[in-house]
N, C-alpha and C positions, 0 to 999 in steps of 0.2 A: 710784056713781062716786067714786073716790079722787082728790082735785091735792093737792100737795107742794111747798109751798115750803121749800130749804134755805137759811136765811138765816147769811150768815158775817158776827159781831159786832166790831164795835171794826177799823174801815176809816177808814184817816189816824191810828191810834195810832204806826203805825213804819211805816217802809219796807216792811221786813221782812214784817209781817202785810199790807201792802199789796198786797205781791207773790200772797203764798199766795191771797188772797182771790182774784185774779185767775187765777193758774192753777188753783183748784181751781172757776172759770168757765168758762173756755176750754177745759179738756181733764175736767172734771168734771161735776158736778149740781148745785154753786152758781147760786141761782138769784138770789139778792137777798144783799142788805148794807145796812148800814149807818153811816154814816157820821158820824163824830167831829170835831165843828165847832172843838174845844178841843185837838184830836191835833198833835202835832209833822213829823206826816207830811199834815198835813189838803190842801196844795195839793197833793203827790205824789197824792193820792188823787184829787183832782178831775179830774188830767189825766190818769190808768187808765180813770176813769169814761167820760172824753169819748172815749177810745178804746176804750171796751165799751160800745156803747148797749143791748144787750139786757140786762147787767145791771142789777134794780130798785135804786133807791138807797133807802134811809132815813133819818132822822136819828137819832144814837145819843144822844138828851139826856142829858148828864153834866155830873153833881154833885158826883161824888167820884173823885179819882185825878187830875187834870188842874189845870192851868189853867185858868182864866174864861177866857169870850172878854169879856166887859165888863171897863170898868178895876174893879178891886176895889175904889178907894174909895167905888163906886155900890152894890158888896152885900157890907155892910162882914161882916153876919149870916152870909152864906157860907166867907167867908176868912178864914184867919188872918193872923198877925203881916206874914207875909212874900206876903201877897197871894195863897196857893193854895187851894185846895178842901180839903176835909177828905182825909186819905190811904184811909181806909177807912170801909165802908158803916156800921158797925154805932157809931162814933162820929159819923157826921153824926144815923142814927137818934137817937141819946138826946140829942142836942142840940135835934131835932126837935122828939122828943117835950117836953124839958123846954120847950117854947116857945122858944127861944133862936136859931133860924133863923128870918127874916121872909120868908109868902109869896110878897110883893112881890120881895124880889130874888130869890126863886128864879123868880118868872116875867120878873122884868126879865135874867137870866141864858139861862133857856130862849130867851125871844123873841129874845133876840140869836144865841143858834147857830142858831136855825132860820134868820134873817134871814139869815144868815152865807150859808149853803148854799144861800139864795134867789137873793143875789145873787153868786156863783158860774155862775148858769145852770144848776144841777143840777133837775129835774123829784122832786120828793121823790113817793115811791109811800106811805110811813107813817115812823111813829113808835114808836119804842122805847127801852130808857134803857138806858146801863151799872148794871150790879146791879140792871135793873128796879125804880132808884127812882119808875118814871114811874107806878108803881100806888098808892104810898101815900097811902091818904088825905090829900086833900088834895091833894098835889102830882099826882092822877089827873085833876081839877078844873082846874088849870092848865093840863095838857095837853090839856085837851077845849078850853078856849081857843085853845091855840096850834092846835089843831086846825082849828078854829073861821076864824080869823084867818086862816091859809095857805091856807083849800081841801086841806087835807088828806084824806081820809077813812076812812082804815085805821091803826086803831092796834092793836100785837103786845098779845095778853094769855097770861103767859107760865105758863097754870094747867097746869103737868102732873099727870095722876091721883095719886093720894092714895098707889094701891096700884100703880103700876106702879117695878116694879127695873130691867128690862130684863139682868135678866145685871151690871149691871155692880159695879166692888167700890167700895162706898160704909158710910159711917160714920154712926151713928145723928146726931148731930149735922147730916149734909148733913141726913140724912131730918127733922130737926123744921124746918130753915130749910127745906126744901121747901116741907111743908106749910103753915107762916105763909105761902109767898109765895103759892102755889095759892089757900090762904083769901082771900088779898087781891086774888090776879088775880080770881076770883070775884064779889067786891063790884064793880071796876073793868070786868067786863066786863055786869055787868048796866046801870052807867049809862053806857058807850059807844053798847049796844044801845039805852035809853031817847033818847038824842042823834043816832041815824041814821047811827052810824059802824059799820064792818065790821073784824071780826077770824077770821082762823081757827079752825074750831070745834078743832080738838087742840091740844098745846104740846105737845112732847120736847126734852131738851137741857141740864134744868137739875140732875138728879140728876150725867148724866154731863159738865156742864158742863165743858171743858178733859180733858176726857177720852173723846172721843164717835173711840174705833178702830173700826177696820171691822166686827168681831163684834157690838159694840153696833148699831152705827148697820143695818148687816144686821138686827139683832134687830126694830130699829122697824119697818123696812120692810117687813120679813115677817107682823108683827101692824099694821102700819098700820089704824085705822079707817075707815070710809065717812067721805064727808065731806073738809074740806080741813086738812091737818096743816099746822105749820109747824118743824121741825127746826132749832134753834140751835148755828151749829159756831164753831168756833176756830182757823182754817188758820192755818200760819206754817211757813217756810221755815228756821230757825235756833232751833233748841230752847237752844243752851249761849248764845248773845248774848241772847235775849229772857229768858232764866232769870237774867242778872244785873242786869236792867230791872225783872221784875216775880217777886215773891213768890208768885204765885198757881198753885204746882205742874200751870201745863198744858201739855200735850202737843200743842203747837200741830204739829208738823210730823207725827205720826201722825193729828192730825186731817185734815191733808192730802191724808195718801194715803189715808185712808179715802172723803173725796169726790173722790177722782182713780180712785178703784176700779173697775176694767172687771168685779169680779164686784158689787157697787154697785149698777153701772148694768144691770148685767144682771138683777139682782133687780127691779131699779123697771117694768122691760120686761114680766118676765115676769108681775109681780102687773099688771100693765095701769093701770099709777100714771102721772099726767100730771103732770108738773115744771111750776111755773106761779111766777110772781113775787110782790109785793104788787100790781105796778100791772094783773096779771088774777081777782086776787082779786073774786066775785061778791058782792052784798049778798045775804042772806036773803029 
């Protein structure tokens, strides 16, 4: 038996992605999200949500790119001058690593957006991070807390195969960050399993991450494995506004029509693939 979670990331970033996530719900194969407790669009989202119950929500814990939801002068170790988050993954990384970020605020940071979302009235189905810092050593530890703490019990482990391309055009450079993160979802998903928490046995999404078009996302579908996948998309409604917001070259509004795709949905039919959430995700 094949279930298929498509999950669309970074929900209450803008409007704009707000919207996508939801139409590529409503008239799509979006099946879950997750949700940006730090996002500038974070209340627009909550009240998409309350009027789509079938979709699963998640928490998007973020460390980097945003705003804290705590005041900054609680996780002084997180922020800089002007009270924000690091702008990008790979300077919080060496700050990490040189020791110079303290565990404590980044869990005194996490517990507050999860809190955030709690009290909201939103029902969280799992847990996942922007840039997938929720695996790093260390901060995978945290999250099995926060885990812990909420009743949560599904967290995303975002290992996609070593050796799968799927078609699409990518640069050796994505291919070695892959595999660091794979390595790490690996470590992160054997001590989820040791803790009684449930993840998807596949991950796709992150070779073709912001760039997951139809041809691709057909490709998965069509090699999909046994067992339960979980596909990471990127919907958005306005490619030239959200391109002068964020640097990150993706292709939010072809991701779109790729999960709005009536040949899509008709591949998932005819492989006999069941669209399922996080909140019907099975335990092992």
């Amino acid at each position: 038996m094949r279930q298929l979670i498509i999950n669309a990331d970074d929900f209450g970033i803008t409007e704009i992605v707000n919207i996508g996530i939801i139409q590529g719900h409503t008239t799509g194969v979006i099946t879950s999200t997750t949700i940006m407790p730090s996002g500038n669009a974070f209340e627009h989202a909550v009240a998409l949500a309350s009027a789509n119950k079938e979709l699963g929500i998640g928490v998007h814990l973020t460390l980097v790119g945003e705003k804290p939801v705590c005041d900054p002068r609680t996780i002084q170790s997180l922020v800089d001058n002007k009270g924000c988050l690091a702008t990008q993954y790979p300077g919080f990384l060496l700050r990490y690593c040189l020791g110079q970020i303290q565990l404590d605020d980044i869990r005194k940071e996490l517990t507050a957006q999860v809190q955030k979302v709690v009290d909201y009235g939103i029902e969280i189905t799992h847990l996942d991070s922007h840039q997938h810092m929720h695996i790093v050593p260390g901060i995978i530890d945290v999250t099995i807390e926060l885990a812990k703490k909420f009743g949560i019990q599904k967290i995303r482990i975002p290992a996609e195969p070593y050796l799968f391309l799927g078609g699409y055009p990518f640069s050796t450079s994505r291919i070695i960050a892959r595999s660091g993160l794979t390595f790490l979802a690996q470590i992160a998903r054997r001590k989820i399993k040791r803790q009684g928490f449930a993840a998807p046995e596949h991950f796709f999404g992150m070779l073709a991450g912001g760039n997951m078009h139809e041809e691709f996302l057909l490709h998965i579908i069509d090699n999909l494995p046994d067992g339960t996948s979980e596909i990471m998309m990127h919907p958005g409604t306005d490619d030239s506004l959200l391109e002068t917001m964020y640097n990150w070259n993706y292709h939010w509004q072809a991701e779109l029509s790729a999960a709005t795709s009536s040949k899509v949905r008709q591949h998932i039919t005819n492989h006999h693939i069941q669209l399922i959430s996080f909140r019907e995700l099975e335990y092992d």
